[in-house]
DSSP file (Angstrom, degrees, kcal/mol; ACC not computed):
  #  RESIDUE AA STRUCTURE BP1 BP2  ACC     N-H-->O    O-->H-N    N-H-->O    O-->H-N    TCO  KAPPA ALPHA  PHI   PSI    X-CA   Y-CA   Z-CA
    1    1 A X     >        0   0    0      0, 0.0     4,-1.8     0, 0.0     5,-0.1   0.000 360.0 360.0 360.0 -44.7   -7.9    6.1   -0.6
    2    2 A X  H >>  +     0   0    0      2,-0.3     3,-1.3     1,-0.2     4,-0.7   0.876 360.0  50.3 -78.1 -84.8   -5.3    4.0    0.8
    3    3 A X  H 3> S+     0   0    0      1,-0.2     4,-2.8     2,-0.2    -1,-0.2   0.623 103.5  67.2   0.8 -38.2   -2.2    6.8   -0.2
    4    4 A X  H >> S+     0   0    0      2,-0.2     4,-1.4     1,-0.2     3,-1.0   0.951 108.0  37.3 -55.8 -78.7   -4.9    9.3    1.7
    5    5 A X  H <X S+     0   0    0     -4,-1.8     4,-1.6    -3,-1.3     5,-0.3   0.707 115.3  49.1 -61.9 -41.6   -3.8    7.2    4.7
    6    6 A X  H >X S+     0   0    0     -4,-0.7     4,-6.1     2,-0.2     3,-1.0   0.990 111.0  48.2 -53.3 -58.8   -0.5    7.0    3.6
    7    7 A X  H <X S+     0   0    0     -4,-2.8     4,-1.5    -3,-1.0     5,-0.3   0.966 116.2  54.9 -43.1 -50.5   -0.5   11.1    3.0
    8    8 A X  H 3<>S+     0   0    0     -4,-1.4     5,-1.6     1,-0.2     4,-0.5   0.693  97.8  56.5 -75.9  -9.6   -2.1   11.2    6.9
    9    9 A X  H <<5S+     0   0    0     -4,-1.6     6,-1.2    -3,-1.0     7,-0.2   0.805 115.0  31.8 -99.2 -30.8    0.0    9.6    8.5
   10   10 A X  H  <5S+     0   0    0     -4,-6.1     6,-0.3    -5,-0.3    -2,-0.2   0.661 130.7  34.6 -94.2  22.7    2.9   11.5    7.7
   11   11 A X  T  <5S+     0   0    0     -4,-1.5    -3,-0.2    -5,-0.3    -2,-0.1   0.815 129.2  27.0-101.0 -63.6    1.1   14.8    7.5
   12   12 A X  T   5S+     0   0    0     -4,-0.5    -3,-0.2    -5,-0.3    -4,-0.1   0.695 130.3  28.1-132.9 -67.7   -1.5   14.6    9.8
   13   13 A X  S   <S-     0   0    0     -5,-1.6    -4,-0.1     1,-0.1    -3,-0.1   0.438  94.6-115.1-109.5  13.9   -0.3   12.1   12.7
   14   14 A X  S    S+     0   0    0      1,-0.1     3,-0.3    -6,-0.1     2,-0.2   0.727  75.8 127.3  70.5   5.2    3.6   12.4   12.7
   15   15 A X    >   +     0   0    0     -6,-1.2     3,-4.3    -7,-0.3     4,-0.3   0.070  21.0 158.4-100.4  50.5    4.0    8.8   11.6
   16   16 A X  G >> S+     0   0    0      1,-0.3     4,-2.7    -6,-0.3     3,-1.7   0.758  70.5  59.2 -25.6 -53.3    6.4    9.1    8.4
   17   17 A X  G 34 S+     0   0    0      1,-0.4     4,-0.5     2,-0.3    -1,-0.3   0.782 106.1  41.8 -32.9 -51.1    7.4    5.7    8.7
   18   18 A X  G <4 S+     0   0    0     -3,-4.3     4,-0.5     1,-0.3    -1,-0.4   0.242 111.0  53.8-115.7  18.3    4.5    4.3    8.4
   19   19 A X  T <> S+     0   0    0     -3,-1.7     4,-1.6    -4,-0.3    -2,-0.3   0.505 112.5  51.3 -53.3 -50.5    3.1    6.6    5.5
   20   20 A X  H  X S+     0   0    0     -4,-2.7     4,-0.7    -5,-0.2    -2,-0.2   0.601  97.9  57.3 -69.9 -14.4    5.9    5.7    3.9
   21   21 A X  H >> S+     0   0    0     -4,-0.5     4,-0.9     2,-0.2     3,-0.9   0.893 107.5  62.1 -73.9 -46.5    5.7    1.6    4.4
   22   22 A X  H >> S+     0   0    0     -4,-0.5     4,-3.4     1,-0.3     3,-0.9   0.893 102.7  45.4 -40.5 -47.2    2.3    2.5    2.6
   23   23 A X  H 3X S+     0   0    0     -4,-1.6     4,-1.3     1,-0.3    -1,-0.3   0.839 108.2  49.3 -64.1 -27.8    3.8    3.7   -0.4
   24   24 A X  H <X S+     0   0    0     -3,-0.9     4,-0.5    -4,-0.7    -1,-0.3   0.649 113.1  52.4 -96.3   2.6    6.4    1.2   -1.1
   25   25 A X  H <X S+     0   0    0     -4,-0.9     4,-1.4    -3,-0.9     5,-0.4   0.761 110.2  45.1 -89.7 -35.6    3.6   -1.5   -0.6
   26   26 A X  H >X S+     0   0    0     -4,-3.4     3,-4.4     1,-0.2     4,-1.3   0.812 119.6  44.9 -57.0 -74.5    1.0    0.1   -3.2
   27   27 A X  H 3X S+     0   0    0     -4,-1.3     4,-1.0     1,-0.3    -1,-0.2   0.581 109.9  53.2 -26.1 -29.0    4.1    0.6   -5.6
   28   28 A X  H 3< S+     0   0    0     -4,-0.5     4,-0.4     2,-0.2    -1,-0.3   0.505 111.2  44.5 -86.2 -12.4    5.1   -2.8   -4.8
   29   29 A X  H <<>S+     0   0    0     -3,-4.4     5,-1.2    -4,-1.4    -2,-0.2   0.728 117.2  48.0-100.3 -43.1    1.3   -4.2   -5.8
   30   30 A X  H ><5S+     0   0    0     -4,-1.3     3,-0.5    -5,-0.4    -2,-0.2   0.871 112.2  44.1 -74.2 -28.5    1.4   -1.9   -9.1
   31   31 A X  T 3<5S+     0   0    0     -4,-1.0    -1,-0.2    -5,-0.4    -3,-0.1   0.870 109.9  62.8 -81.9 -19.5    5.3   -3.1  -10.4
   32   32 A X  T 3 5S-     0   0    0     -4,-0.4    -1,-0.3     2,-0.1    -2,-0.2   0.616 127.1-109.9 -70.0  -0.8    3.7   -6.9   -9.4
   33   33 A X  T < 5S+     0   0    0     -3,-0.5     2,-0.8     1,-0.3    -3,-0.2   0.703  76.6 137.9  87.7   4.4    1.1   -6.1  -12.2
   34   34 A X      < +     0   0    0     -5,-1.2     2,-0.3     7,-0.1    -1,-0.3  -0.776  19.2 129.3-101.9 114.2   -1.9   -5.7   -9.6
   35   35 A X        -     0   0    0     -2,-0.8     8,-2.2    -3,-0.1     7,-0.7  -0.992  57.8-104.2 179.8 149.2   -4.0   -3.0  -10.5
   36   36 A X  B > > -a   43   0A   0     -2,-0.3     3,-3.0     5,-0.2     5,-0.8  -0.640  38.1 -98.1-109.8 151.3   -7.4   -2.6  -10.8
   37   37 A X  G > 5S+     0   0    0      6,-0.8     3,-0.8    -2,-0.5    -1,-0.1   0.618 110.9  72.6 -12.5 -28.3   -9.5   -2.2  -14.6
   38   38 A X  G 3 5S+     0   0    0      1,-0.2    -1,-0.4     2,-0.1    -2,-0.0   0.971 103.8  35.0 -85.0 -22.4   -9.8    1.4  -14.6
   39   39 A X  G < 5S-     0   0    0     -3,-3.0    -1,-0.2     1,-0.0    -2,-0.2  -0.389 133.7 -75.7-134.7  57.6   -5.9    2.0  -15.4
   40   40 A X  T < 5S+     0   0    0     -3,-0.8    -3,-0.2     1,-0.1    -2,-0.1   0.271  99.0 114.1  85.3  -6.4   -5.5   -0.9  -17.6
   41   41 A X      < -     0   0    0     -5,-0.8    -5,-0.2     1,-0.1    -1,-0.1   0.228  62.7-136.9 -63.4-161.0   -5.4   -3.8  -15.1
   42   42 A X        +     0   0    0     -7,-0.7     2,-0.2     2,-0.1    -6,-0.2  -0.002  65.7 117.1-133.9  33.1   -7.8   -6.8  -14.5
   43   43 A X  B     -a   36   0A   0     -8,-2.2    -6,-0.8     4,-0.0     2,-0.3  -0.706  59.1-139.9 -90.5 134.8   -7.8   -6.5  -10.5
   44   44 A X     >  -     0   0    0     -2,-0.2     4,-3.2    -8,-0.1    -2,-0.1  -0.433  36.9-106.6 -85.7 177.8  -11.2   -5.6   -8.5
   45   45 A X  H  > S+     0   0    0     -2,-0.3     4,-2.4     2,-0.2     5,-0.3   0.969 123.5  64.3 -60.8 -62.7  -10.3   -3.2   -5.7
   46   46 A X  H  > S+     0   0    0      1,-0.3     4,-1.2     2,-0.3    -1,-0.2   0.735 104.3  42.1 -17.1 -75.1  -10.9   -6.3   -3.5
   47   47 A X  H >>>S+     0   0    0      2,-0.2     4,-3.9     3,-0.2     3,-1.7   0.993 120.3  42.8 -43.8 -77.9   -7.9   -8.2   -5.1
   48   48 A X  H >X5S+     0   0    0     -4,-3.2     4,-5.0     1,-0.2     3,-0.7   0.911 107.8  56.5 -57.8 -37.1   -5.7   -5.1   -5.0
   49   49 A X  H 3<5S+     0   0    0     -4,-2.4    -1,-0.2     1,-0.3    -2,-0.2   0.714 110.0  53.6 -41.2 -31.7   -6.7   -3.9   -1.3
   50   50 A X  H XX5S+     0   0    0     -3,-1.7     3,-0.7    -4,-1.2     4,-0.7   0.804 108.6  47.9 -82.8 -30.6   -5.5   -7.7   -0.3
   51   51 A X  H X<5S+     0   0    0     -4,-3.9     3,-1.1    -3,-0.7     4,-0.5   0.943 107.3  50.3 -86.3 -35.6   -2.3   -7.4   -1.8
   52   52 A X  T 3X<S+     0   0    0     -4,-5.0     4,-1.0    -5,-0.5     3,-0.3   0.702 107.5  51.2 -84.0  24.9   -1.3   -4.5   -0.7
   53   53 A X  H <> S+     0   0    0     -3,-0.7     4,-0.7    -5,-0.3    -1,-0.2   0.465 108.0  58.3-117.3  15.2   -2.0   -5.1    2.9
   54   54 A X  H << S+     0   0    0     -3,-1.1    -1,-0.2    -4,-0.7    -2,-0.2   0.284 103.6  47.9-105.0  34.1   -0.2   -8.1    2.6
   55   55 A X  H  > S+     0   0    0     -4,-0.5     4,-2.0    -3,-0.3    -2,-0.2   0.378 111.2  50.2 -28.6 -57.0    2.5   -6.3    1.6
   56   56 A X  H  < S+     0   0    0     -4,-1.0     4,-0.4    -5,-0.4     5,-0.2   0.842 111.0  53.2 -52.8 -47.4    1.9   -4.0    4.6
   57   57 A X  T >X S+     0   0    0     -4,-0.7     4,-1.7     2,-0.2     3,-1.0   0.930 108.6  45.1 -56.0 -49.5    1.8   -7.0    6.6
   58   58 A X  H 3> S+     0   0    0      1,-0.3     4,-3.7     2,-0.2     5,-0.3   0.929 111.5  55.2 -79.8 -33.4    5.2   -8.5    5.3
   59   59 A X  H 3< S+     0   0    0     -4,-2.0    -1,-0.3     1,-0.2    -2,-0.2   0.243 105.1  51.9 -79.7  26.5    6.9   -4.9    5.8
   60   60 A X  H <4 S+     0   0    0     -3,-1.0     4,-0.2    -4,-0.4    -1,-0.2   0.247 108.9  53.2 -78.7 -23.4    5.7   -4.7    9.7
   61   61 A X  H >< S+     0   0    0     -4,-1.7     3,-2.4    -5,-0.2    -2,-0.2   0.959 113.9  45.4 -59.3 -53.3    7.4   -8.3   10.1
   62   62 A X  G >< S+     0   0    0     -4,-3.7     3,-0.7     1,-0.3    -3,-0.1   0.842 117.3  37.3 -57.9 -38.6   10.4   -6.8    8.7
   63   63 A X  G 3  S+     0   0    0      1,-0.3    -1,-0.3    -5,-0.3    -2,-0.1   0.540 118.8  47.1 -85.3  -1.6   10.6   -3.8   10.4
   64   64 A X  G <         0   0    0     -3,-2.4    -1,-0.3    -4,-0.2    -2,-0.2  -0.035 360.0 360.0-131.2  31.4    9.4   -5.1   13.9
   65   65 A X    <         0   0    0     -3,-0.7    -1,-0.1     0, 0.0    -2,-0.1   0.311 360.0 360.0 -77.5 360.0   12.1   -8.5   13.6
């Protein structure tokens, strides 16, 4: 779901940028080892859905410093 957003915003609404901050924050929650039960992890959705939008969060400081 969250990569759908990602996919719509550069698709859909002209915001590459920010479809692309999505991605490198899921990737950046999956190389940390956060990842939820169905593909091998021990993360609820819950868990991973928080990291990556603090992830999201720390790349919108960076990019708007």
């Amino acid at each position: 779901m969250i990569l759908s957003v990602g996919m719509m915003m550069k698709y859909s609404l002209s915001r590459p940028e920010l479809g692309t901050q999505i991605d490198r924050a899921v990737k950046a929650v999956i190389e940390a080892g956060i990842i939820t039960k169905d593909i091998g992890g021990s993360s609820g959705t819950k868990e991973v859905g928080d990291a990556i939008a603090l992830e999201l969060e720390k790349s919108f400081k960076t990019s708007t410093a």
